[in-house]
C-alpha positions in Angstrom: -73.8 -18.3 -91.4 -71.1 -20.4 -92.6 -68.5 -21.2 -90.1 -65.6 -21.5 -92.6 -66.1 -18.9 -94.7 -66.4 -16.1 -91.6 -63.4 -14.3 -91.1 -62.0 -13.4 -87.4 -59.2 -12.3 -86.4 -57.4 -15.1 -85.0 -55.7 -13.5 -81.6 -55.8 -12.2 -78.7 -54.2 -9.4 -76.4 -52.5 -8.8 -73.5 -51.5 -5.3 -71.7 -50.9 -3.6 -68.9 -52.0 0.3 -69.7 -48.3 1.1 -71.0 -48.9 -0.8 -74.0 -50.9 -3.8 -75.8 -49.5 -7.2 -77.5 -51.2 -9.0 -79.8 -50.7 -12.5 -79.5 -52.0 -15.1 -82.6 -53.2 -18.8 -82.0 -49.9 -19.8 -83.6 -47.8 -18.2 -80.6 -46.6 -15.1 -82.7 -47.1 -11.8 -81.5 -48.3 -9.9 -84.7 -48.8 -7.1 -83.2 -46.4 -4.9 -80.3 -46.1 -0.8 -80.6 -43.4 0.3 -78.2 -42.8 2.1 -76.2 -46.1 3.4 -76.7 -49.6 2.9 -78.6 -48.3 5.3 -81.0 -44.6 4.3 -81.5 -43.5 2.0 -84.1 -44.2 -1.8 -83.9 -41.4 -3.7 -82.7 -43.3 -7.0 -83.8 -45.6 -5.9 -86.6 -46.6 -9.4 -88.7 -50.4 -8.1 -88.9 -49.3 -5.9 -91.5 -46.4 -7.4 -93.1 -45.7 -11.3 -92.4 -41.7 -10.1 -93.6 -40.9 -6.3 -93.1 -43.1 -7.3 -89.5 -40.6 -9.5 -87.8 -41.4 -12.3 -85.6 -41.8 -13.4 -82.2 -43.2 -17.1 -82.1 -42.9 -20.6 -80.0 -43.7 -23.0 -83.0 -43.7 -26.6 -82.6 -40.5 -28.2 -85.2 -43.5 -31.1 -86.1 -46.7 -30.2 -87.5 -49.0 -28.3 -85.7 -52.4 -30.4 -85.4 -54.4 -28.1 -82.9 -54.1 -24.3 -81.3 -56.7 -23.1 -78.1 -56.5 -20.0 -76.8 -58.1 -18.9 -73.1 -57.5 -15.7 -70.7 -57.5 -16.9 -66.9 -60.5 -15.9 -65.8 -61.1 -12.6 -64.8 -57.8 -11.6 -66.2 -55.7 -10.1 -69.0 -53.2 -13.1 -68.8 -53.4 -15.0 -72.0 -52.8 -18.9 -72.4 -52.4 -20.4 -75.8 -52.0 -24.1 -75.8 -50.4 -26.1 -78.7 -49.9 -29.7 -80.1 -47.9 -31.3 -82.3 -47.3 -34.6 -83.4 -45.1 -35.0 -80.4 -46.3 -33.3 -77.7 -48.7 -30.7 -76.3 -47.5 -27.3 -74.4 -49.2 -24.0 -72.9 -47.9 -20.5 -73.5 -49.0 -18.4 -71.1 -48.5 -14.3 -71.7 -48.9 -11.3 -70.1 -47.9 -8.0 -68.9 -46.7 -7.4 -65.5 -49.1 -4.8 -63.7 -49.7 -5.1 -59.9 -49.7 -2.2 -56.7 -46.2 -1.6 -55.4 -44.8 1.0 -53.3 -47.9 3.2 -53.5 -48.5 3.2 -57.6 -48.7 0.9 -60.1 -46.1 -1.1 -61.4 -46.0 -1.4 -65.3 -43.0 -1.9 -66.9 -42.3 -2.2 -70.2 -41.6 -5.8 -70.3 -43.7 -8.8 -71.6 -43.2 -12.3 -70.2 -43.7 -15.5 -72.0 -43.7 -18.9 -70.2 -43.6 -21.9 -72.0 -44.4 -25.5 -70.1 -45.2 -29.1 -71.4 -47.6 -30.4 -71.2 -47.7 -33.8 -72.2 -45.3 -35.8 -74.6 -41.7 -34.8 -75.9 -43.2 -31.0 -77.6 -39.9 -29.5 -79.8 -40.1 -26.2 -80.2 -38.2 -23.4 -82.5 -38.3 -19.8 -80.7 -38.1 -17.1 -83.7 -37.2 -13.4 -81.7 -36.7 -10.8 -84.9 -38.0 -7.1 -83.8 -38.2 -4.7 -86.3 -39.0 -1.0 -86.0 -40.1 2.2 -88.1 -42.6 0.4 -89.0 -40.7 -2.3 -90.7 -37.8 -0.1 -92.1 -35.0 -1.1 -90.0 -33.7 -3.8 -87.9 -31.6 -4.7 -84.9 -28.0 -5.8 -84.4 -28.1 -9.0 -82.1 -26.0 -9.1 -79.4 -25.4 -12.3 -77.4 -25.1 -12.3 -73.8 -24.6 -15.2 -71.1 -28.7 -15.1 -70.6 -29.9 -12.4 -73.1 -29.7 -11.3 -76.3 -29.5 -7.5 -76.7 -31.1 -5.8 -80.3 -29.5 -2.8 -80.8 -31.3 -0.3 -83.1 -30.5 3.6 -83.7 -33.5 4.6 -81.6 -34.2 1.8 -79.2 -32.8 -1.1 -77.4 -34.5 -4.2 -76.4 -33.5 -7.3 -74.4 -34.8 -10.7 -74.3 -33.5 -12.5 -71.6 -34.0 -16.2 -70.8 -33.3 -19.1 -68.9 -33.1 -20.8 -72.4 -29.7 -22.0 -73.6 -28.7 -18.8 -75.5 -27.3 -20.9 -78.4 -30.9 -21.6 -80.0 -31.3 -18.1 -81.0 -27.6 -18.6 -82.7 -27.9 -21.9 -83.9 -30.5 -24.1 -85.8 -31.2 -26.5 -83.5 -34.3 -27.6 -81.7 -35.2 -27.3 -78.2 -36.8 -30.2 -76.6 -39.2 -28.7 -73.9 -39.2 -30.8 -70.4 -39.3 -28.3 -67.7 -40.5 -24.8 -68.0 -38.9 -21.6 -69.9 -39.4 -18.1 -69.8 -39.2 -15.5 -72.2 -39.0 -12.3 -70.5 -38.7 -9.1 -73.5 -37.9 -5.1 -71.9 -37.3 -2.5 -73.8 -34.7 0.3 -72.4 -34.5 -1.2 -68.8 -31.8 -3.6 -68.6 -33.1 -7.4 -66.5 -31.0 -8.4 -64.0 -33.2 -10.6 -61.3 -33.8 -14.1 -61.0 -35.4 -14.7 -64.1 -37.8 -17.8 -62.9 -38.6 -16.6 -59.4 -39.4 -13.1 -61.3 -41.3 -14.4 -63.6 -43.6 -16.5 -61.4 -43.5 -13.4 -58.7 -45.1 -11.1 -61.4 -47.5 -13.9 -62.4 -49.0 -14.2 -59.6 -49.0 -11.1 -58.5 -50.3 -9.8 -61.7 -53.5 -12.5 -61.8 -54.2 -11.4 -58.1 -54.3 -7.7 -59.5 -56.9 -7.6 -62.4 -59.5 -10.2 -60.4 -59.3 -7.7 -57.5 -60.1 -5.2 -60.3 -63.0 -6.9 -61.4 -64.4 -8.1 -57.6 -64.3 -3.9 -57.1 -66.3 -3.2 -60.4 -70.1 -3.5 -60.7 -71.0 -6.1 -62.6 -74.8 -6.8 -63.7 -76.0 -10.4 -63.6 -77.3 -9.9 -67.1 -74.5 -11.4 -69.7 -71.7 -11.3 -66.6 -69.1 -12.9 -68.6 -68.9 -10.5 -71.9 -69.5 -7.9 -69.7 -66.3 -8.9 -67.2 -64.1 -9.3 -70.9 -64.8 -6.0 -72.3 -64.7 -4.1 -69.4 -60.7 -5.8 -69.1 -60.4 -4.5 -72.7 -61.7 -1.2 -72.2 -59.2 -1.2 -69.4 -56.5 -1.9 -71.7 -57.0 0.3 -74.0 -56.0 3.4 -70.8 -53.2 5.1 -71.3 -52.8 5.5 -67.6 -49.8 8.4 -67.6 -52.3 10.3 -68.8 -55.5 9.2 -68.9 -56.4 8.9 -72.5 -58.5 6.0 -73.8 -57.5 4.6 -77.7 -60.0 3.9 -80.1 -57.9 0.9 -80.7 -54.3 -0.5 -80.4 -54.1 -1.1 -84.5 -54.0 0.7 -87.7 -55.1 -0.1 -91.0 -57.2 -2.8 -90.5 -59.6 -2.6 -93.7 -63.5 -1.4 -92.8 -64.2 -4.6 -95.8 -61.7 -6.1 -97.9 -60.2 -3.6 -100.7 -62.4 -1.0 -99.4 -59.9 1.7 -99.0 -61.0 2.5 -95.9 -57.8 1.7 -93.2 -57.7 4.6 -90.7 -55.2 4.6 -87.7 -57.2 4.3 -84.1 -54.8 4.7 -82.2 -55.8 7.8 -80.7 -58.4 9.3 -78.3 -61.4 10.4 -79.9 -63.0 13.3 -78.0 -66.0 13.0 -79.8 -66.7 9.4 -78.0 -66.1 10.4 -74.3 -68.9 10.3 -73.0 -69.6 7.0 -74.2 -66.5 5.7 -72.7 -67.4 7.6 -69.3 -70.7 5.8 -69.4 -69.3 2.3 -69.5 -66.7 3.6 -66.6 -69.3 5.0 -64.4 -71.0 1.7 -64.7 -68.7 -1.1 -63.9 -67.9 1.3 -60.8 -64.2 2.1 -61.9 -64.1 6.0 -60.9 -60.2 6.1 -60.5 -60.2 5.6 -64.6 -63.1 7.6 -64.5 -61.5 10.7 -62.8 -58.3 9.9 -64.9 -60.1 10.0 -68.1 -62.3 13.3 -67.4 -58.9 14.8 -66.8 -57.1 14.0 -69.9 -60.0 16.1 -71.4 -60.2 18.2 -69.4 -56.4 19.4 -69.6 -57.1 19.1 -73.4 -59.8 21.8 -72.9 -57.7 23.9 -70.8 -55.0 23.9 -73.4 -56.6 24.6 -76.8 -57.8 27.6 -77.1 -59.0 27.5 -80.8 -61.4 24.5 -81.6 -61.7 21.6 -80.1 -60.7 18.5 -82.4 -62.5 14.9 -82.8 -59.2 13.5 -81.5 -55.8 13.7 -80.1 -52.9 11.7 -79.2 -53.0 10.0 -76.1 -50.0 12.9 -75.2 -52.8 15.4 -76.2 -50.7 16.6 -79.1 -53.1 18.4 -81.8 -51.4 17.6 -84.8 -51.9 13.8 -86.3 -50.2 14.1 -89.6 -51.5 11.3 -91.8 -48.9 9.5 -94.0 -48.8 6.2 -95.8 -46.5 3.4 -95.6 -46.3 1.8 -99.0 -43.5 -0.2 -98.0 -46.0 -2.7 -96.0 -48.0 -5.5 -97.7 -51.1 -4.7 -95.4 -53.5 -6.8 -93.5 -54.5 -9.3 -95.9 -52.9 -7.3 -98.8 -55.5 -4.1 -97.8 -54.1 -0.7 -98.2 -53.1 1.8 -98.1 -51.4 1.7 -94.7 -51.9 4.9 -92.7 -50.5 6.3 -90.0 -51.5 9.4 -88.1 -55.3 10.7 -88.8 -56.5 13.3 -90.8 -59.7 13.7 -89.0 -58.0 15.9 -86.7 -58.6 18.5 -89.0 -62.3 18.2 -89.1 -64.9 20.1 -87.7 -67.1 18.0 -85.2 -69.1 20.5 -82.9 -70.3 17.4 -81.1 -67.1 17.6 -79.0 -68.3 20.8 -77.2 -71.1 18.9 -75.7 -69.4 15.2 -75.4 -66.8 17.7 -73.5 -69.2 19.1 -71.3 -71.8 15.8 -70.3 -68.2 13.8 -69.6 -67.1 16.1 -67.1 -70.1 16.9 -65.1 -69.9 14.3 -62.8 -66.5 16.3 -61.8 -68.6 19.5 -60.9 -72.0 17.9 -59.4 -70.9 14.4 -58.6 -70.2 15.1 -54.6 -67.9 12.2 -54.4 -65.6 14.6 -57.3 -66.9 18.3 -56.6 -65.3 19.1 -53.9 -61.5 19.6 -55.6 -63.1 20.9 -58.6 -65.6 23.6 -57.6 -62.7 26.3 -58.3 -62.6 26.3 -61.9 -66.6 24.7 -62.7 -68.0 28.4 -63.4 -64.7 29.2 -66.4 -64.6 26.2 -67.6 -68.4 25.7 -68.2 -68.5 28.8 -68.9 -65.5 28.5 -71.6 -67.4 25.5 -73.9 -70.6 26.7 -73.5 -68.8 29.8 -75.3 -67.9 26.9 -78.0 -71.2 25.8 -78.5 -72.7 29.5 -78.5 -70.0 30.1 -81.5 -70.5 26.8 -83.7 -74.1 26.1 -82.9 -75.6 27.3 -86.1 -72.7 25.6 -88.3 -72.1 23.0 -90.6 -69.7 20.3 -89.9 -68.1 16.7 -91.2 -70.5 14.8 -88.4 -69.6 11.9 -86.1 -68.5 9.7 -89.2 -66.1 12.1 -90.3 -67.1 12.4 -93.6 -63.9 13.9 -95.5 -65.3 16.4 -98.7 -69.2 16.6 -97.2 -70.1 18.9 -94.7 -74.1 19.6 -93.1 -76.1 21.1 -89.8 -75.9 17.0 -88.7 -78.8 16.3 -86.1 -76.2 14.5 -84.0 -74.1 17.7 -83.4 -77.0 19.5 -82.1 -78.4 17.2 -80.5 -74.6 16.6 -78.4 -74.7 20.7 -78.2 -78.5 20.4 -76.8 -77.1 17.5 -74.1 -74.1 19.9 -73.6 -76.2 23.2 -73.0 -78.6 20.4 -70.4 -75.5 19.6 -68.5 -74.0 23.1 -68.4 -78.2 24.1 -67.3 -77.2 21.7 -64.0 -74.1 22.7 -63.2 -75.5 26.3 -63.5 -78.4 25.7 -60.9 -75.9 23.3 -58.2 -73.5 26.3 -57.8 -76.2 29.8 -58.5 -74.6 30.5 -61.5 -77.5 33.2 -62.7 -76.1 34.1 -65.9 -74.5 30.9 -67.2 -78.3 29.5 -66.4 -80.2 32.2 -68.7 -77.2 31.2 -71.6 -77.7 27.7 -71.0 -81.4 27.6 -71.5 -81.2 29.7 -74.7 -78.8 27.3 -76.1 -80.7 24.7 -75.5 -83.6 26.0 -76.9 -82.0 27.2 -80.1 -80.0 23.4 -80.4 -83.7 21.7 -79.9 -84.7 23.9 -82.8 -82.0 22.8 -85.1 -83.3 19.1 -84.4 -86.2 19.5 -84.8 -85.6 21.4 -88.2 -84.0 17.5 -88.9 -87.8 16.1 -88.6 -89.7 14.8 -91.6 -93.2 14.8 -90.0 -94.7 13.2 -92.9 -92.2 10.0 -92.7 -92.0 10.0 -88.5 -88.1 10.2 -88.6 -85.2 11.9 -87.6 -83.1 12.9 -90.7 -79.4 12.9 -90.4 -79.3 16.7 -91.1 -81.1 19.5 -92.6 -82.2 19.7 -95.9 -81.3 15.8 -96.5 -83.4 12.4 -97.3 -81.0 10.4 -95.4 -81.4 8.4 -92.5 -78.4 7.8 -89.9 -77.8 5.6 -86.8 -76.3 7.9 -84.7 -79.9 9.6 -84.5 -80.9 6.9 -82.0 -79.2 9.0 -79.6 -82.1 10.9 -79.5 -84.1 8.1 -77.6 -81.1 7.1 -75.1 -80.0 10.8 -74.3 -83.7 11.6 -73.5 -84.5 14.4 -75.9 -87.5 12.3 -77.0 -89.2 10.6 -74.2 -89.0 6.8 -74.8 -92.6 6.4 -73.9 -93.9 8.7 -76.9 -95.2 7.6 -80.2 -92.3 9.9 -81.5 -89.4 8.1 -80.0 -91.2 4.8 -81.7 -92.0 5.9 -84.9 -88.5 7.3 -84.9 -87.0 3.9 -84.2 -89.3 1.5 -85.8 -88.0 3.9 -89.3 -84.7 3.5 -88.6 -85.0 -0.1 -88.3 -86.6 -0.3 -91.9 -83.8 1.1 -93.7 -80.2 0.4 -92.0 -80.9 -2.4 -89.7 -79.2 -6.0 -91.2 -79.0 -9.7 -90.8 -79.0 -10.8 -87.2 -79.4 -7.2 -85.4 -76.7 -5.8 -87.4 -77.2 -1.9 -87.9 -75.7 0.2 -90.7 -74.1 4.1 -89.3 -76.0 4.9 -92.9 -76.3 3.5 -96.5 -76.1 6.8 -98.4 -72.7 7.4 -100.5 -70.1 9.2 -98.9 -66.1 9.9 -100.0 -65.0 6.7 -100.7 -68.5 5.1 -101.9 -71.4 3.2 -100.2 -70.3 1.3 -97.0 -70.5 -2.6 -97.2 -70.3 -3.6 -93.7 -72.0 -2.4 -90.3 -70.6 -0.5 -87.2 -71.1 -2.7 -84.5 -71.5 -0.1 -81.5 -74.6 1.5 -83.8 -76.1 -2.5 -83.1 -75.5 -1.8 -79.6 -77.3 1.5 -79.6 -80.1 0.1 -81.2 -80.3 -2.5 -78.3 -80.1 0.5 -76.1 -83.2 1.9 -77.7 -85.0 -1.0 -77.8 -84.7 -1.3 -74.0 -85.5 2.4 -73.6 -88.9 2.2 -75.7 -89.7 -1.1 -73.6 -89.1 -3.3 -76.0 -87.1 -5.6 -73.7 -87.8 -8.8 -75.3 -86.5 -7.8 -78.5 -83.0 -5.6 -77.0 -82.3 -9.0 -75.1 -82.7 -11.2 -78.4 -80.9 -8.9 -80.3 -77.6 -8.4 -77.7 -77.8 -12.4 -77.5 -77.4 -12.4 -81.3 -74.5 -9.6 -81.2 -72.5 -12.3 -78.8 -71.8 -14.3 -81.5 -70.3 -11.8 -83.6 -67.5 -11.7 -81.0 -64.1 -14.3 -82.1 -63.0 -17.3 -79.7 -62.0 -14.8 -77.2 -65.4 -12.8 -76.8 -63.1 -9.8 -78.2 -64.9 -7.7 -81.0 -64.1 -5.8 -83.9 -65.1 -2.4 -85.2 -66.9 -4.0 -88.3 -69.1 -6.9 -88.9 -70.2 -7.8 -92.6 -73.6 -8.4 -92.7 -73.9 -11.1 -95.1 -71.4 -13.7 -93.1 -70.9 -12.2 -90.0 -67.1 -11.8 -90.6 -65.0 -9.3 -88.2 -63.2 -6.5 -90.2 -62.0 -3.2 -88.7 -59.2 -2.3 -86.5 -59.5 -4.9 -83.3 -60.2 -5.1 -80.6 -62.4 -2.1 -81.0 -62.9 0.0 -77.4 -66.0 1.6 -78.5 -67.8 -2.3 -79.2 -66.8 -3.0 -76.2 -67.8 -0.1 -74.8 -71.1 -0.4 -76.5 -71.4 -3.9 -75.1 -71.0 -2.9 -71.1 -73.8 0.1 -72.1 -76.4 -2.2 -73.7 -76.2 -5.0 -71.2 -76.4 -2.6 -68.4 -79.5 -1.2 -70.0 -81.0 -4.2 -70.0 -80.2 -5.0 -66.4 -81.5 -1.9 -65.4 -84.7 -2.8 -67.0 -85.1 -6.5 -66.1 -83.8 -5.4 -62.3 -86.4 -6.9 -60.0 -85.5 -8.3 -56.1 -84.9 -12.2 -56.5 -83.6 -14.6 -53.9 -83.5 -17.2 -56.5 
């Protein structure tokens, strides 16, 4: 792999489960939806270096050299620059810390800017935009702000700066430290400095205390500590809803056509995400998360969808914006999703094996034991009415629809868990439904198997293979000991695993051609199998080759091109990370052995 010719994204984020920034090596931040994930971007640059707007800290001489670095064990962000003369550190983040009882997080983003060695002159460019790029602001000067008024929002950057450099065109010499501190709606009155630093600190003491709570495995303990900060990110915590990812429109490979909105919860992935939560130890966004489903279940009555907004509004209206260059020229630009129209009857079971740990977990049971008999009872109804249908599958294929293997087998795991609840609480009747789903679902697999091949088709009645059927060896429907489960796997492997331990979802043609580049949580699963058929060795070599895949952050994309390793995909991508914290904890669970070494 050629170092120059990979592509990454060059930035990193910062957020504080209100919203998420984006901030490049260069000091801009390309990327800022307020004042939610799925508002307009205030600062949009990824997808339009014009109609975007700006918010940098350039140097006036040119820029030799740009690091980047978190403070460990946090979502603070330092970027570090030099010029021809001088060197200074931009440090960013979003305030979130415990006060009065809750959590404090405020939409506000703070930027300090200190020297740090030399004479560094610096030009700060502030120029919000919003409907996505359609409108401006009026500026506004104030004695130690400027206001940007727009039609439908107001936001304030206030500053110990001298207000004239936003007015004028002149540089700013940078000998003691400035801060750039940008709300939306709220009006900033306090000491700007002492606030500043106060939230700074306060904010660094709160996500390290987050980690020294969470479990943590030995195995990989770094990238495991990063993604499980991204995951946590990526919460909206007024609700609870987890976002595939805070960007849209992020190409899948250049010119592919393929640029999808992810910023929304997908339903479909829950109990993925609840995995990774149960495992770091994080039960509060645990509990949060199960509830923003289950209130989703509660409230639709007709089918479930693959996704919703993080509000858990139904309808995701997909437009285009064709006023927007796009990422690297790549459209078209979409916003809002039209998957949500799709039928996925995995979502019955991913709804059912996410919240079981609220019915038979005892640490959770004991405030939800009131409704566990109607609400089991109410998706297990679901599965019992779409069980023996044909749907778009887990990669949402637009125009083909099939009996996928991966929807019964989610309806099989989804029949298991209501079969536990069912026998915890007596429930005689949901017990004798539960075991006839299952039976039926296991049926509907196994109508999937090719005996004469040893593999799992991706549905009935089709010659194509499909990642998502190594599910079958992690969620224990084959025993990972049997010749079955390795045949299974070892078949798999000789069609859509890549370079490097890359994995391809499939390589068969679907609406928009043959894919070009690999999912990268289908190279995590296939770690996960490896571990579960005891091929340790080989899941360790291959999660130490996925690493690398990561940019200079350790943050990971949704796509990885096989041939040069390059990141594509919206970014950071939850489910990679999410698929990261899985595997590694796999692992440790395998290579788990008393050691006072």
């Amino acid at each position: 792999m050629e170092a120059q010719k990979r592509h990454t994204y060059q930035s990193g984020i910062i957020g504080n489960c209100s919203y998420i920034a984006h901030i490049a090596k260069d000091s801009n931040i390309c990327w800022l939806c307020w004042p939610t994930f799925q508002d307009s971007f205030i600062f949009g640059g990824l997808l339009d270096t014009q109609k975007g707007g700006e918010f940098s800290i350039k140097p006036t001489t040119t820029l030799l050299d740009s690091q980047q670095e978190y403070i460990q064990n946090t979502n603070i962000l330092c970027t570090s620059i030099t010029s021809e003369d001088g060197s200074y550190k931009i440090t960013d983040y979003a305030p979130r810390f415990e006060q009065y009882d809750r959590y404090y997080k405020p939409l506000m983003l703070i930027r300090k800017i200190e020297p740090l060695h030399g004479n560094p002159k610096i030009r700060v460019n502030c120029k919000p935009r919003y409907e996505y790029g359609k409108s401006g602001f009026v500026r506004n000067r104030g004695s130690n702000h400027i206001q940007f008024d727009n039609a439908n929002i107001k936001v304030r950057l206030t500053t110990n700066m001298p207000i004239s450099h936003f007015f004028d065109d002149i540089a700013h010499v940078l000998s003691t430290p400035i801060y750039l501190i940008l709300t939306v709606g709220n009006v900033f009155e306090n000491s700007i400095e002492d606030t500043a630093e106060d939230f700074l600190n306060r904010t660094r003491n709160y996500w390290q205390n987050w980690i020294k709570r969470a479990s943590i495995p030995s195995f990989y303990q770094q990238q495991v500590i990063r993604s499980a900060l991204v995951l946590k990110m990526h919460q909206y915590e007024d609700t609870g809803a987890i976002i595939a990812a805070s960007t849209t429109s992020l190409p899948e490979f250049p010119n592919s056509g393929r640029t999808w909105d992810y910023r929304y919860c997908w339903l479909r992935d829950s109990y993925y995400v609840l995995t990774a939560l149960s495992h770091i130890g994080h039960f509060e966004e645990m509990e949060k998360y199960a509830s923003y489903i289950a209130n989703i279940t509660q409230t639709d009555h007709g089918r479930l969808q693959p996704l919703y907004s993080i509000m858990g509004q139904h309808k995701l209206t997909e437009t285009t914006l064709d006023h927007l260059t796009g990422y690297l020229d790549n459209k078209p630009i979409r916003i809002g999703n039209q998957a949500y129209e799709h039928i996925q009857n995995d979502v019955y079971g991913q709804a059912l094996i996410t919240l079981l740990p609220l019915f038979t977990d005892y640490r959770f049971r004991f405030q939800n034991t009131g409704f566990a008999k109607s609400w089991t009872t109410f998706i297990l109804n679901k599965i019992k009415n779409t069980i023996d249908e044909k749907d778009a599958g887990i990669w949402e294929f637009r125009n083909l629809e099939n009996r996928h293997c991966y929807s019964n087998l989610f309806q099989w795991a989804g029949a298991t868990a209501a079969l536990k609840i069912a026998n915890q609480y007596g429930f005689e009747e949901m017990k004798e439904e539960a075991e006839m789903l299952r039976k039926k679902a296991s049926e509907h697999i196994e109508d999937c198997y090719d005996p004469d091949l040893k593999v799992y088709k991706n549905a009935v009645d089709s010659a194509n293979l499909d990642a998502s059927t190594l599910q079958l060896i992690m969620m224990g429907y084959l025993d990972p000991t049997s010749e079955k489960a390795k045949d299974h796997l070892q078949n798999l492997e000789k069609e859509l695993k890549g370079e490097k331990g890359l994995f391809y979802r499939y390589l068969h043609k679907d609406d928009f051609g043959k894919p070009k580049a690999t999912f990268l949580v289908c190279a995590f699963w296939y770690v996960e199998a490896l571990a579960c058929v005891g091929r340790i060795d080989e899941a360790k070599q291959v999660f130490e080759q996925l690493l690398s895949f990561g940019n200079h952050l350790m943050l990971f994309s949704e796509d990885i091109n096989d041939s040069d390793g390059s990141q594509w995909g919206n970014y950071p991508q939850a489910y990679s990370h999410v698929g990261l914290v899985n595997a590694a904890y796999r692992i440790a669970i395998k290579l788990d052995k008393p050691t006072f070494l």
